[in-house]
Structure formats: structure tokens, C-alpha cells
mmCIF file of the N, C-alpha and C atoms, coordinates in Angstrom:
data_MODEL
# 
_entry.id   MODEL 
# 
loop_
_atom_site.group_PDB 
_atom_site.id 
_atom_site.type_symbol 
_atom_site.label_atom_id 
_atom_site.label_alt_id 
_atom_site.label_comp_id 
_atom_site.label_asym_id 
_atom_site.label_entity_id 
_atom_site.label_seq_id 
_atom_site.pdbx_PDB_ins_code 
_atom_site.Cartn_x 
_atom_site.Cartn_y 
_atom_site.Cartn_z 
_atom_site.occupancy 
_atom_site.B_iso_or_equiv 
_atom_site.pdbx_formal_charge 
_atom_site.auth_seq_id 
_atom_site.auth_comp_id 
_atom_site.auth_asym_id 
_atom_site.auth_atom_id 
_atom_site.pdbx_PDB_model_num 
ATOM 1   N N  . UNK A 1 1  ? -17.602 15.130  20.531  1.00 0.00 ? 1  UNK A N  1 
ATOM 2   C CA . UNK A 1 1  ? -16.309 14.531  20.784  1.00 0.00 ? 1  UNK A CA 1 
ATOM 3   C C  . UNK A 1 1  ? -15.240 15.564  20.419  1.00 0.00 ? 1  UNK A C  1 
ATOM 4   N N  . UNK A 1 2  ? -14.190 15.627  21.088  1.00 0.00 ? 2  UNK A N  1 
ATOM 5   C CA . UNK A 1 2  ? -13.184 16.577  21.207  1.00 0.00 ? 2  UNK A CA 1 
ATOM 6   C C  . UNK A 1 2  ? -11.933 16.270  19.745  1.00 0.00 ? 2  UNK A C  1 
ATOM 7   N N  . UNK A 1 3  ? -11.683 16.875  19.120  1.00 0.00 ? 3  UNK A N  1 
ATOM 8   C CA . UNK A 1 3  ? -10.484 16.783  18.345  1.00 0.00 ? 3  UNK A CA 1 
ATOM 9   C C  . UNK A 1 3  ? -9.712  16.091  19.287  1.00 0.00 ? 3  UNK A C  1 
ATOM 10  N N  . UNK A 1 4  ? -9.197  15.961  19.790  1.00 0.00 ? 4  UNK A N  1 
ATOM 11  C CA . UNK A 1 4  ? -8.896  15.095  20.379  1.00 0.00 ? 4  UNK A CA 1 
ATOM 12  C C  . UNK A 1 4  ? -8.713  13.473  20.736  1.00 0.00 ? 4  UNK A C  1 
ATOM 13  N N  . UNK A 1 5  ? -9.816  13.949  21.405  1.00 0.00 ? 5  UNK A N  1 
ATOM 14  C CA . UNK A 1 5  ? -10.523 12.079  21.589  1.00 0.00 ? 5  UNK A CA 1 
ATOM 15  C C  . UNK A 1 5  ? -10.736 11.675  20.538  1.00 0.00 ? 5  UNK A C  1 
ATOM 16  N N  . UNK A 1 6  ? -11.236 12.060  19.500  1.00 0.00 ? 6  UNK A N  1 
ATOM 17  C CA . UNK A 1 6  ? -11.438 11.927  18.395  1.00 0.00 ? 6  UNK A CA 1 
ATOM 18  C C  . UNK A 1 6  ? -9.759  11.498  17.735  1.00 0.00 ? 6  UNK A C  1 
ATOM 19  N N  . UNK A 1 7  ? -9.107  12.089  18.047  1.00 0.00 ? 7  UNK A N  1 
ATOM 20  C CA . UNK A 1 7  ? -7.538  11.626  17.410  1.00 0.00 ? 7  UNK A CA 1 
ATOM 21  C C  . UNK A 1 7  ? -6.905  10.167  17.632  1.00 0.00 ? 7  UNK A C  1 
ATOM 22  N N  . UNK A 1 8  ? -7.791  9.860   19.117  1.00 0.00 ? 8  UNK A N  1 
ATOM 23  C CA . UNK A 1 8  ? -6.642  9.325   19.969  1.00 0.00 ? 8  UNK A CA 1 
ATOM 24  C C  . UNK A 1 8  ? -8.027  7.885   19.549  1.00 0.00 ? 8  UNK A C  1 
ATOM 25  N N  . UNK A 1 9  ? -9.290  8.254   19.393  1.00 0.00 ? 9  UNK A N  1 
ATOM 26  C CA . UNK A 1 9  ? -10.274 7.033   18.517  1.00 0.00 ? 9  UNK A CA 1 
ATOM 27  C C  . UNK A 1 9  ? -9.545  6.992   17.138  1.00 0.00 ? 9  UNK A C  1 
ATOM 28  N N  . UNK A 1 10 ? -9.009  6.802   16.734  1.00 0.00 ? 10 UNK A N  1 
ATOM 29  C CA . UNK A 1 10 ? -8.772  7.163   15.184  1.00 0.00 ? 10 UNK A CA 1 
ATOM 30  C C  . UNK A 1 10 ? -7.071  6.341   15.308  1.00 0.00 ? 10 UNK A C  1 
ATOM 31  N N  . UNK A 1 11 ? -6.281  6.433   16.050  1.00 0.00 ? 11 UNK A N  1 
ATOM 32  C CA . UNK A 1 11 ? -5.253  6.096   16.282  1.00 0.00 ? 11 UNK A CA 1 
ATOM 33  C C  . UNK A 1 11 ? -5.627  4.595   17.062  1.00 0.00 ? 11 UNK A C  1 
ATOM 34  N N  . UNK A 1 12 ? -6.394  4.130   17.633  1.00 0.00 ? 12 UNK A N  1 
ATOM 35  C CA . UNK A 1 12 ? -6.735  3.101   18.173  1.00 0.00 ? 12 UNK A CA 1 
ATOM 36  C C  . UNK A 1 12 ? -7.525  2.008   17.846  1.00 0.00 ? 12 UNK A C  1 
ATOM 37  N N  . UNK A 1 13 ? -8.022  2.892   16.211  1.00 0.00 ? 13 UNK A N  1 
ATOM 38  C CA . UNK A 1 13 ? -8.993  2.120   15.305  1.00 0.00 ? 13 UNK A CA 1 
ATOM 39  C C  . UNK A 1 13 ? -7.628  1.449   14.283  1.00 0.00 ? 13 UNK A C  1 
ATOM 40  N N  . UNK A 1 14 ? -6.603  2.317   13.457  1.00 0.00 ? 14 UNK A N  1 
ATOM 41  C CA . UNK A 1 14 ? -5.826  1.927   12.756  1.00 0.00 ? 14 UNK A CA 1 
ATOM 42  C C  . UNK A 1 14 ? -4.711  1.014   13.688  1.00 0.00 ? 14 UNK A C  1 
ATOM 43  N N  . UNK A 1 15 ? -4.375  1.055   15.104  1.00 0.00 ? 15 UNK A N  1 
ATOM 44  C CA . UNK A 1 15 ? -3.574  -0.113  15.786  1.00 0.00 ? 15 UNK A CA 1 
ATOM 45  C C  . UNK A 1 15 ? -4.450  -0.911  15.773  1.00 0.00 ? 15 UNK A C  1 
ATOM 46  N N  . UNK A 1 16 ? -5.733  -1.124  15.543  1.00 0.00 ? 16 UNK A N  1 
ATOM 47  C CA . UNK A 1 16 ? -7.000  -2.616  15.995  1.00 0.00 ? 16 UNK A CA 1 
ATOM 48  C C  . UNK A 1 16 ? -6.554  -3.329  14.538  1.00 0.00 ? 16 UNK A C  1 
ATOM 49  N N  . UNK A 1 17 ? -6.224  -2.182  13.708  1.00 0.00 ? 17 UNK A N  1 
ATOM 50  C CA . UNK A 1 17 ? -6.778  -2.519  12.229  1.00 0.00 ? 17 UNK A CA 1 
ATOM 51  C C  . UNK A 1 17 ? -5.260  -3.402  11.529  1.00 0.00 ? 17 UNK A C  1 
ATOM 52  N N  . UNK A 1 18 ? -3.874  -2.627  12.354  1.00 0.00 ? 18 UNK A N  1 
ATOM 53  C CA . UNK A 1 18 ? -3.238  -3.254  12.093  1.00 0.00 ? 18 UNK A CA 1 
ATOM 54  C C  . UNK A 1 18 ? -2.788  -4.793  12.800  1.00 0.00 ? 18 UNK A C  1 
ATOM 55  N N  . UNK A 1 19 ? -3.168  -4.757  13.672  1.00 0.00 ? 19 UNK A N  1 
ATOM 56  C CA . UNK A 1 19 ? -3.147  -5.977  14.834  1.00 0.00 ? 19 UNK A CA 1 
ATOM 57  C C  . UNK A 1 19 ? -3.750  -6.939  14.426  1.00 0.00 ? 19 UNK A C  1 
ATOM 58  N N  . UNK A 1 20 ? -5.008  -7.061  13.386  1.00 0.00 ? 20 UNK A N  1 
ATOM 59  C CA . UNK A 1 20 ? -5.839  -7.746  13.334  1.00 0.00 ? 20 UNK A CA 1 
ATOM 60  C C  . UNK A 1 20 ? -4.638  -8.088  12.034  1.00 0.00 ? 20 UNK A C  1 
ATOM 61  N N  . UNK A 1 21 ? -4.299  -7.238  10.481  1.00 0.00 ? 21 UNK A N  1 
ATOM 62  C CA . UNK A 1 21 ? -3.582  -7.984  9.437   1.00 0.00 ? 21 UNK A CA 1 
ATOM 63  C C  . UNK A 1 21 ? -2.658  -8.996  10.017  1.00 0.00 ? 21 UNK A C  1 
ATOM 64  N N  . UNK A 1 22 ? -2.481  -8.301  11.491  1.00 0.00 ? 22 UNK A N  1 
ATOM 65  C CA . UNK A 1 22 ? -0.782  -8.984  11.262  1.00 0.00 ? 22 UNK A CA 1 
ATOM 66  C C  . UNK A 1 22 ? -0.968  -10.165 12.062  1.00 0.00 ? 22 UNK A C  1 
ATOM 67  N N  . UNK A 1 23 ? -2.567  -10.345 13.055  1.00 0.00 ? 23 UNK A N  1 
ATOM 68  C CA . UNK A 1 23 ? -2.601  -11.832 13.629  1.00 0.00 ? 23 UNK A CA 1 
ATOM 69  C C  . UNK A 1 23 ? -2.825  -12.689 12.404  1.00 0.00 ? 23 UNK A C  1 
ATOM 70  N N  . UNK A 1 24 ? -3.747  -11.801 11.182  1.00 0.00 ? 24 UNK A N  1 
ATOM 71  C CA . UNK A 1 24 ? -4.181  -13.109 10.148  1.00 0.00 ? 24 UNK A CA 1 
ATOM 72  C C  . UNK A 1 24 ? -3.031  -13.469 9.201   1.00 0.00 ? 24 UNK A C  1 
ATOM 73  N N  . UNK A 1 25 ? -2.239  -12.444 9.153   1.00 0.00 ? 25 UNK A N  1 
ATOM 74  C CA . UNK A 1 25 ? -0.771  -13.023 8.918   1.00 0.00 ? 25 UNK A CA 1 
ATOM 75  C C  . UNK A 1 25 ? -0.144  -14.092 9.405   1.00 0.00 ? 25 UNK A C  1 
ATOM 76  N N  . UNK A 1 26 ? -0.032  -14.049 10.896  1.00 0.00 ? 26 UNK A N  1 
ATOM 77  C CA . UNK A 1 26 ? 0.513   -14.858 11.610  1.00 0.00 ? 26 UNK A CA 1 
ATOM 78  C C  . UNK A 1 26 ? -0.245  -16.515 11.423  1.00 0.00 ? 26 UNK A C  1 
ATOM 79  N N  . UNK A 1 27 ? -1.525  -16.250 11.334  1.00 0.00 ? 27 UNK A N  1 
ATOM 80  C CA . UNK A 1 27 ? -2.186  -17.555 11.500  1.00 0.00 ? 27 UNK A CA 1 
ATOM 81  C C  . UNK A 1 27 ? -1.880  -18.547 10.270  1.00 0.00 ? 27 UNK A C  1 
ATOM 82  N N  . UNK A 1 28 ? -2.112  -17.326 9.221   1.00 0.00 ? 28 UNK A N  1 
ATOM 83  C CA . UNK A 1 28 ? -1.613  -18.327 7.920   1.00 0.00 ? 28 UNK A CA 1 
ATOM 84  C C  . UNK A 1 28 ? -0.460  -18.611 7.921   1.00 0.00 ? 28 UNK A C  1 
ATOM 85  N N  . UNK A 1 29 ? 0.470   -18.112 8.220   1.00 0.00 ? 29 UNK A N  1 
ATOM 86  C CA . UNK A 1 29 ? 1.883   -18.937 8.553   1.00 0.00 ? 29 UNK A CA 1 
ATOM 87  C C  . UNK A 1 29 ? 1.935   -19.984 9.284   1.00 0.00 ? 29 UNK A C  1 
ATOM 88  N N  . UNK A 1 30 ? 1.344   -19.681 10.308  1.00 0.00 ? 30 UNK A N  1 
ATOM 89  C CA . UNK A 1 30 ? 1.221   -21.001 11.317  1.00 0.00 ? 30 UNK A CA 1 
ATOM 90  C C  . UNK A 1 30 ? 0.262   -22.094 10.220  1.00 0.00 ? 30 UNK A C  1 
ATOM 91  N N  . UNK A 1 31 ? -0.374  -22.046 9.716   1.00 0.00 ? 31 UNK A N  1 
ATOM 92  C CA . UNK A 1 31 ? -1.468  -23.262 8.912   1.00 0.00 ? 31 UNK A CA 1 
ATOM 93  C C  . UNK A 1 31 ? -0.028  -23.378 7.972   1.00 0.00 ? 31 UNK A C  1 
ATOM 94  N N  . UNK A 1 32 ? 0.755   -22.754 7.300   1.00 0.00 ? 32 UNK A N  1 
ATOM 95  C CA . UNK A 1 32 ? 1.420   -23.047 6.465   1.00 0.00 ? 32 UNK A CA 1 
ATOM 96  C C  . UNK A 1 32 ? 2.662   -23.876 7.143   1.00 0.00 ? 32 UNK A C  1 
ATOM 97  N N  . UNK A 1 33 ? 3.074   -23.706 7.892   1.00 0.00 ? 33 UNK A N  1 
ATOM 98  C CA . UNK A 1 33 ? 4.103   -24.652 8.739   1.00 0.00 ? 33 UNK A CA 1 
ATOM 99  C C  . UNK A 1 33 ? 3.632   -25.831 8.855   1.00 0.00 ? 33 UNK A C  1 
ATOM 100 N N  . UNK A 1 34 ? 2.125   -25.666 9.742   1.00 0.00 ? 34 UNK A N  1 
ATOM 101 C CA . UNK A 1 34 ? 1.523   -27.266 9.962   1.00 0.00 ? 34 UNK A CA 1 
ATOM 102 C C  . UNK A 1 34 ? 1.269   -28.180 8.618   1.00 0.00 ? 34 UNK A C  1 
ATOM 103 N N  . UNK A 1 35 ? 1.020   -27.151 7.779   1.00 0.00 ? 35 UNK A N  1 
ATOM 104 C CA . UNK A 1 35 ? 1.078   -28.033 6.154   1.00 0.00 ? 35 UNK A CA 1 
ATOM 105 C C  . UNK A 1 35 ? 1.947   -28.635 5.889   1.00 0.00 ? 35 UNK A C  1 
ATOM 106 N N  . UNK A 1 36 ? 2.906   -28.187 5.675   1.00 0.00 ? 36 UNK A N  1 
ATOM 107 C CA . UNK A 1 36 ? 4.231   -28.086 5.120   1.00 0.00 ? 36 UNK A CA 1 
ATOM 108 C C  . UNK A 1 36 ? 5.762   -27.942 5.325   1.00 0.00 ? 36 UNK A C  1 
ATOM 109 N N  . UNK A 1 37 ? 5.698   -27.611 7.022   1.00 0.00 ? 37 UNK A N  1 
ATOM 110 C CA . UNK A 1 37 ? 7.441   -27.640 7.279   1.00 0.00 ? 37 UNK A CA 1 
ATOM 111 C C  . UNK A 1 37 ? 7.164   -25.961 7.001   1.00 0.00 ? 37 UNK A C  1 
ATOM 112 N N  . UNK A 1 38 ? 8.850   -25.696 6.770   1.00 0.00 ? 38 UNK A N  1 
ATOM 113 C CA . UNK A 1 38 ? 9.633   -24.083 6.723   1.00 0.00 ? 38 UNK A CA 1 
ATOM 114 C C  . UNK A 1 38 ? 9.916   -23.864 5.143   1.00 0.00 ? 38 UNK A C  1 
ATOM 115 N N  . UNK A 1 39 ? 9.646   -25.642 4.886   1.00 0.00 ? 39 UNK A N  1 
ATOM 116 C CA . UNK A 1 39 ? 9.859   -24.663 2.869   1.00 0.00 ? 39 UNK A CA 1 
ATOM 117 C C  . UNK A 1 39 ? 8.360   -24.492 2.910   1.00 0.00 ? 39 UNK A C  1 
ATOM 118 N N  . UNK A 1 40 ? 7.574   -24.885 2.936   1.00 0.00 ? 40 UNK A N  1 
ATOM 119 C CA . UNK A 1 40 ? 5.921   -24.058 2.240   1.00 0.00 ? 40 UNK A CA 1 
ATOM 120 C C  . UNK A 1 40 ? 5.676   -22.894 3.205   1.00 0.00 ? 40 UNK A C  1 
ATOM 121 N N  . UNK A 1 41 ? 6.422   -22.432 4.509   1.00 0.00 ? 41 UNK A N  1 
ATOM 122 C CA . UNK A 1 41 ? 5.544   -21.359 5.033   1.00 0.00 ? 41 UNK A CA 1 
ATOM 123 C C  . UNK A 1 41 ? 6.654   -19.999 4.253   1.00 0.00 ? 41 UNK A C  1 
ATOM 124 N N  . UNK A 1 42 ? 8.032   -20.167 3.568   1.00 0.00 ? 42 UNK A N  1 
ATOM 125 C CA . UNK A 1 42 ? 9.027   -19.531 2.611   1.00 0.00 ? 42 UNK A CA 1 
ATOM 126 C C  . UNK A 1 42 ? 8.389   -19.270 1.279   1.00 0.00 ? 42 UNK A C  1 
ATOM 127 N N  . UNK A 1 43 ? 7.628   -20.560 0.748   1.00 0.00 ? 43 UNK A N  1 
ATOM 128 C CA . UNK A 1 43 ? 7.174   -20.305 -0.243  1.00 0.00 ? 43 UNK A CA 1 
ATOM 129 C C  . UNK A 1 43 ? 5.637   -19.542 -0.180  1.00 0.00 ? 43 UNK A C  1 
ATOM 130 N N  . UNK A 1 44 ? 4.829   -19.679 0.821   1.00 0.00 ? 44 UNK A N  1 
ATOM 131 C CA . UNK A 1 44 ? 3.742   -18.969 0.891   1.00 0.00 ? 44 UNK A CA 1 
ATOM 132 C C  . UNK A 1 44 ? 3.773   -17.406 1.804   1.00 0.00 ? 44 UNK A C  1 
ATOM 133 N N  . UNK A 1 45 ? 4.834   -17.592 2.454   1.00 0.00 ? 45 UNK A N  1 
ATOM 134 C CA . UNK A 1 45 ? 5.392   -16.042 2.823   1.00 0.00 ? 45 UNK A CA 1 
ATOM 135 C C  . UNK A 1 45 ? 5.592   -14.839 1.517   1.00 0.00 ? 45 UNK A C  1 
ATOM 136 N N  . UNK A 1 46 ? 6.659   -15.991 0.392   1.00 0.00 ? 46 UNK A N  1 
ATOM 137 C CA . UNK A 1 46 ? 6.609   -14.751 -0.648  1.00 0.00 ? 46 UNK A CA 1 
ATOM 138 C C  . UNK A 1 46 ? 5.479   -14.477 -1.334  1.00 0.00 ? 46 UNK A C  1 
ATOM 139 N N  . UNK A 1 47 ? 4.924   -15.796 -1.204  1.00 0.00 ? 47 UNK A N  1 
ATOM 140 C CA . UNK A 1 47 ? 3.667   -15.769 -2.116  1.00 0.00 ? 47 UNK A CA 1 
ATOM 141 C C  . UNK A 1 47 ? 2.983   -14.301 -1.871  1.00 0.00 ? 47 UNK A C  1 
ATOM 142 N N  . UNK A 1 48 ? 2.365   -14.372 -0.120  1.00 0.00 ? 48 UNK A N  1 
ATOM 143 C CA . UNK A 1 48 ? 1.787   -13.429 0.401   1.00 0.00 ? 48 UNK A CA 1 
ATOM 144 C C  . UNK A 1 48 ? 2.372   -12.253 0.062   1.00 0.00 ? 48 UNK A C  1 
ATOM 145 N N  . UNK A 1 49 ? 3.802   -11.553 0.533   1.00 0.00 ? 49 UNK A N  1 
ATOM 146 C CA . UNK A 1 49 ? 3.962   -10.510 0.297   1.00 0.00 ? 49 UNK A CA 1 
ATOM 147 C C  . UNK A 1 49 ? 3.802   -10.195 -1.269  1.00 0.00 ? 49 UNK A C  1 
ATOM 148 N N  . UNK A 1 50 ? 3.988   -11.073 -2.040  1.00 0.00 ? 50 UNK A N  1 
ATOM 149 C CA . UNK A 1 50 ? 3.789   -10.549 -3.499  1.00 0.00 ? 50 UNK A CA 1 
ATOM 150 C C  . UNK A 1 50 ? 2.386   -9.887  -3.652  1.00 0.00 ? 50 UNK A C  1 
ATOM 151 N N  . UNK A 1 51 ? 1.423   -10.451 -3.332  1.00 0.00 ? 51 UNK A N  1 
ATOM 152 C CA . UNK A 1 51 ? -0.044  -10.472 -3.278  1.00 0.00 ? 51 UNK A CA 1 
ATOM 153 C C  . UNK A 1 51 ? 0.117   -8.982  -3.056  1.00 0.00 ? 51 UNK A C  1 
ATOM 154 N N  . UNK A 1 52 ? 0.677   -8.452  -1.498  1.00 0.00 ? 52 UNK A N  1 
ATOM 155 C CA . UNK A 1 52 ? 0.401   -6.936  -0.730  1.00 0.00 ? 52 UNK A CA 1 
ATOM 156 C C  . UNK A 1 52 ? 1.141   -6.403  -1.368  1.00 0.00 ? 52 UNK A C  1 
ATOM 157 N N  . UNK A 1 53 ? 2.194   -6.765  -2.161  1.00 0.00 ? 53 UNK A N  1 
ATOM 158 C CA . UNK A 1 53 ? 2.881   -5.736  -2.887  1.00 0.00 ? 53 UNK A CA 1 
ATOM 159 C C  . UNK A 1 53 ? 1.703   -5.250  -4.347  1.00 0.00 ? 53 UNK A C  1 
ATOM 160 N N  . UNK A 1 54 ? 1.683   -6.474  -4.987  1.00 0.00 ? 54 UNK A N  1 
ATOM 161 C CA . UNK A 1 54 ? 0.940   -6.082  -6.369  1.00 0.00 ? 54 UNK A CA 1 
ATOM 162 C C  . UNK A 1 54 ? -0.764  -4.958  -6.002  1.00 0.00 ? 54 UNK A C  1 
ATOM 163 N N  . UNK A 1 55 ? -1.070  -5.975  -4.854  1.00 0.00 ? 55 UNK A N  1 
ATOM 164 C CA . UNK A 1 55 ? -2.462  -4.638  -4.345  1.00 0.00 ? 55 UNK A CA 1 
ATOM 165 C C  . UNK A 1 55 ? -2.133  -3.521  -3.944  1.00 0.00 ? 55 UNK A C  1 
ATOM 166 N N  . UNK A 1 56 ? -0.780  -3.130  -3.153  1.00 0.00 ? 56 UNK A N  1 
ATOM 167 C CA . UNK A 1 56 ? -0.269  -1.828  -3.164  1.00 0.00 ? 56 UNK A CA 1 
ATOM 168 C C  . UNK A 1 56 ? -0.180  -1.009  -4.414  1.00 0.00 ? 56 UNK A C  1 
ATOM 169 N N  . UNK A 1 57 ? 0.367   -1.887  -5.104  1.00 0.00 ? 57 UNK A N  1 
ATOM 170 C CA . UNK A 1 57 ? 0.820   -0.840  -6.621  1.00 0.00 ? 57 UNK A CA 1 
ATOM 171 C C  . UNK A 1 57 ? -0.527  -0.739  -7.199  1.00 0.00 ? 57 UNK A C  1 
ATOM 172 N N  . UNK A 1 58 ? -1.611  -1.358  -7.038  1.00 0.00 ? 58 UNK A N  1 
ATOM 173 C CA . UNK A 1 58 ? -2.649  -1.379  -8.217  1.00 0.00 ? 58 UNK A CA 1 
ATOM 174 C C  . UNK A 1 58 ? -3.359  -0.374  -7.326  1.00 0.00 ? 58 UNK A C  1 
ATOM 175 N N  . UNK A 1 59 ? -3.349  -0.002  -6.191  1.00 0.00 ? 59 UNK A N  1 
ATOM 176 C CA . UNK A 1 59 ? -3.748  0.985   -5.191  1.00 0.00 ? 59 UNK A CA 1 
ATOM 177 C C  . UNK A 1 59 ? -2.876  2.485   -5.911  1.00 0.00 ? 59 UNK A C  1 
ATOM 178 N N  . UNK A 1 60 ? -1.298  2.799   -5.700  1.00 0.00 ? 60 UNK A N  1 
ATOM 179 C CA . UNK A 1 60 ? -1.325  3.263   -5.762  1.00 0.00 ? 60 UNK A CA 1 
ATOM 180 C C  . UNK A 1 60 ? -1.515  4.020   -7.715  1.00 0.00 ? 60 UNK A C  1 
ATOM 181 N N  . UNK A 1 61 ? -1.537  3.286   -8.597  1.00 0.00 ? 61 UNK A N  1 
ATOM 182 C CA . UNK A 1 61 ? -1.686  3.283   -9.644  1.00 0.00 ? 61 UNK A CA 1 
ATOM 183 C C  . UNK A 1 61 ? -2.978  4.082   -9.772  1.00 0.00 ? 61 UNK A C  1 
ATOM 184 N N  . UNK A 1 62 ? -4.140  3.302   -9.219  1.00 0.00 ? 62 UNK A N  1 
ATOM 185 C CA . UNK A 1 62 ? -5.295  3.583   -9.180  1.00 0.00 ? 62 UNK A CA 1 
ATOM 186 C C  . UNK A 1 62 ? -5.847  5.263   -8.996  1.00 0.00 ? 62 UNK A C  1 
ATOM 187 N N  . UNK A 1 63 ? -4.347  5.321   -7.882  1.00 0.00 ? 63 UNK A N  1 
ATOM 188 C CA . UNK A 1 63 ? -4.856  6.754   -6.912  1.00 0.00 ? 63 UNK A CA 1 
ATOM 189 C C  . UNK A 1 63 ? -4.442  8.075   -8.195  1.00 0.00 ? 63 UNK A C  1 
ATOM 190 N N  . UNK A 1 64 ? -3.173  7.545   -8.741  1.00 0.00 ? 64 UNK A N  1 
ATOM 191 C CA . UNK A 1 64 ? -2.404  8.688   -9.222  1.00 0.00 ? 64 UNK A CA 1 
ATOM 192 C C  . UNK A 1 64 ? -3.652  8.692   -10.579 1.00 0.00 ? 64 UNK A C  1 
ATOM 193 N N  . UNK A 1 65 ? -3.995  7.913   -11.463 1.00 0.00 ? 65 UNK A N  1 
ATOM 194 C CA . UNK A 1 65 ? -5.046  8.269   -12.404 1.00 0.00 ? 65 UNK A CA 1 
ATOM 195 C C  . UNK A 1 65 ? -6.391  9.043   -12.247 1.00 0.00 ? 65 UNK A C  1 
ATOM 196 N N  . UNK A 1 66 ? -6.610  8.628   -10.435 1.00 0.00 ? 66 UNK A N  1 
ATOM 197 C CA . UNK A 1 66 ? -7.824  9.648   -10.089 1.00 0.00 ? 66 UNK A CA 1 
ATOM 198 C C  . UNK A 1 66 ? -7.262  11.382  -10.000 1.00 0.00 ? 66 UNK A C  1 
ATOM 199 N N  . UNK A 1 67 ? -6.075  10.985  -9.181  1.00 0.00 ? 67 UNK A N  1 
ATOM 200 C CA . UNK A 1 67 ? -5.527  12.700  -8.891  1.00 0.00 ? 67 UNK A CA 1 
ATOM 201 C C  . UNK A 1 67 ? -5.592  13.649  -10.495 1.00 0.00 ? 67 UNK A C  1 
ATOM 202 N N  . UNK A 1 68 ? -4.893  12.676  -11.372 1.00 0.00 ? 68 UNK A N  1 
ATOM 203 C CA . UNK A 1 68 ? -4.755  13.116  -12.784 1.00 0.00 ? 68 UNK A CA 1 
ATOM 204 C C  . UNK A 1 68 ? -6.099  13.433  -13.527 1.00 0.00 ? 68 UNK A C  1 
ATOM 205 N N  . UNK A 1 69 ? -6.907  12.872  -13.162 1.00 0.00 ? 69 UNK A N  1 
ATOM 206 C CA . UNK A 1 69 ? -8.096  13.336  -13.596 1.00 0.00 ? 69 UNK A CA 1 
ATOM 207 C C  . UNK A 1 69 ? -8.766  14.324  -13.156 1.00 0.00 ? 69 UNK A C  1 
ATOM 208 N N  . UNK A 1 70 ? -8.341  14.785  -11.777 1.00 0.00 ? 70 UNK A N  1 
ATOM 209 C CA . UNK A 1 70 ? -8.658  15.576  -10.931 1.00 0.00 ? 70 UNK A CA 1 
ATOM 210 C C  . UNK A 1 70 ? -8.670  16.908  -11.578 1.00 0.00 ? 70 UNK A C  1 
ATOM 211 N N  . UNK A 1 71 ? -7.020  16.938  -11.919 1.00 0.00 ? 71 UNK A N  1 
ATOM 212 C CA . UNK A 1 71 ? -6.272  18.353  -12.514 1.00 0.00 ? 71 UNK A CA 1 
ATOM 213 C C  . UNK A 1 71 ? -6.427  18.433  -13.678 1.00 0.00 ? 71 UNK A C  1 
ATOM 214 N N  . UNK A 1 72 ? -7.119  17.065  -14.261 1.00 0.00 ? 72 UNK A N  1 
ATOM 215 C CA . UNK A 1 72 ? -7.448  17.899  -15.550 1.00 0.00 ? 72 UNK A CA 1 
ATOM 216 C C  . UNK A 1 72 ? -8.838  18.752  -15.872 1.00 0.00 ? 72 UNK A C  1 
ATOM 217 N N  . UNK A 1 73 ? -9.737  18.163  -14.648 1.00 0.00 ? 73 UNK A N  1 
ATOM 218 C CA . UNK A 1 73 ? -11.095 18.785  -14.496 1.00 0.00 ? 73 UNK A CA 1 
ATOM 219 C C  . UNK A 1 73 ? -10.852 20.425  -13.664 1.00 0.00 ? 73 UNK A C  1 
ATOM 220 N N  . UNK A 1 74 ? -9.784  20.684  -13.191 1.00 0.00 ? 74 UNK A N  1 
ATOM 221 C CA . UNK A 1 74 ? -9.244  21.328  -13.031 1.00 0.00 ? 74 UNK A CA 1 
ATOM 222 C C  . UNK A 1 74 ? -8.706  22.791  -13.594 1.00 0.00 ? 74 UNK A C  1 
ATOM 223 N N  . UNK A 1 75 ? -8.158  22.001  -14.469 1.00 0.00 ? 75 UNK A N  1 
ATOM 224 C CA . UNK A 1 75 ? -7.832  23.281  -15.897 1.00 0.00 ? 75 UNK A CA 1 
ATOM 225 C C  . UNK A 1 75 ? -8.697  23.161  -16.708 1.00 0.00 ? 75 UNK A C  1 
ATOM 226 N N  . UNK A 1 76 ? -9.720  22.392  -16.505 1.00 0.00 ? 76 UNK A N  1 
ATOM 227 C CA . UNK A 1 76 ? -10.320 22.941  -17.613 1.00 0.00 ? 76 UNK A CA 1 
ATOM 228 C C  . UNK A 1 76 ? -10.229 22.339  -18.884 1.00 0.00 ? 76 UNK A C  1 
ATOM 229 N N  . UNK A 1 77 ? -9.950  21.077  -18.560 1.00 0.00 ? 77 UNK A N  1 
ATOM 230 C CA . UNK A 1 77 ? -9.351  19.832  -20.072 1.00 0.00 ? 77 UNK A CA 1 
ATOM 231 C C  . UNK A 1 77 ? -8.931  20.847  -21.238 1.00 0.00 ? 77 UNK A C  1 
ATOM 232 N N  . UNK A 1 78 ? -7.614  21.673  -20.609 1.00 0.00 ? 78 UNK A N  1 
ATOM 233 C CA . UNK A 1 78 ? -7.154  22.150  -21.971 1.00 0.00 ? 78 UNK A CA 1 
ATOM 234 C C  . UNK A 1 78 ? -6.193  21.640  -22.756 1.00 0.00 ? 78 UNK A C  1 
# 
């Protein structure tokens, strides 16, 4: 496979990948409306983004302690 094709698979895997969060996004909103009206799909909207926010940070938290460990194996734990 060509650098290339290979780019343009890779770019078509992460639009599948985002298409898919953002239908199961959509769906739970929609279940949250049919629950509840526009105040529970407000209150489970923030809910949600809180959720992707706190797994973002514990992501990127996660990352910067590996990098840091990285550079210290690095120098040489001096």
C-alpha cells in the first residue's frame, strides 16, 4: 500500500471513528429528550461533556507522566 493510500485509509478510519462518537452522542440526547423534555437532555449534555472533559485530562495527565519518565530514563536518573 502506497503512503498514500495508506494516508487517505487512515483519514477515513478517524472520520468513521468520529461519526460514530458523534451519532452515539446524538442518540443519547435523543433518549434523553424522550425521558425527560430539554431540562434532562441540558442536564445530561453537561453531564456528558464533563465525563469527556475529566477523561481528556486524566489522558492528558497520564501522557505527560509517561513523557517524564521517558527523560528521565533518558539522562540517566540523575
Amino acid at each position: 500500500m502506497s503512503p498514500r493510500a495508506l494516508d487517505w485509509a487512515v483519514i477515513g478510519l478517524v472520520l468513521f471513528i468520529a461519526g460514530g462518537i458523534l451519532g452515539a452522542f446524538f442518540l443519547y440526547l435523543r433518549t434523553s429528550y424522550r425521558k425527560g423534555g430539554w431540562k434532562q437532555v441540558r442536564i445530561d449534555f453537561i453531564l456528558a461533556i464533563a465525563v469527556l472533559l475529566l477523561w481528556g485530562l486524566t489522558r492528558i495527565d497520564f501522557n505527560h507522566a509517561v513523557q517524564e519518565l521517558k527523560r528521565a530514563a533518558d539522562q540517566g536518573f540523575r
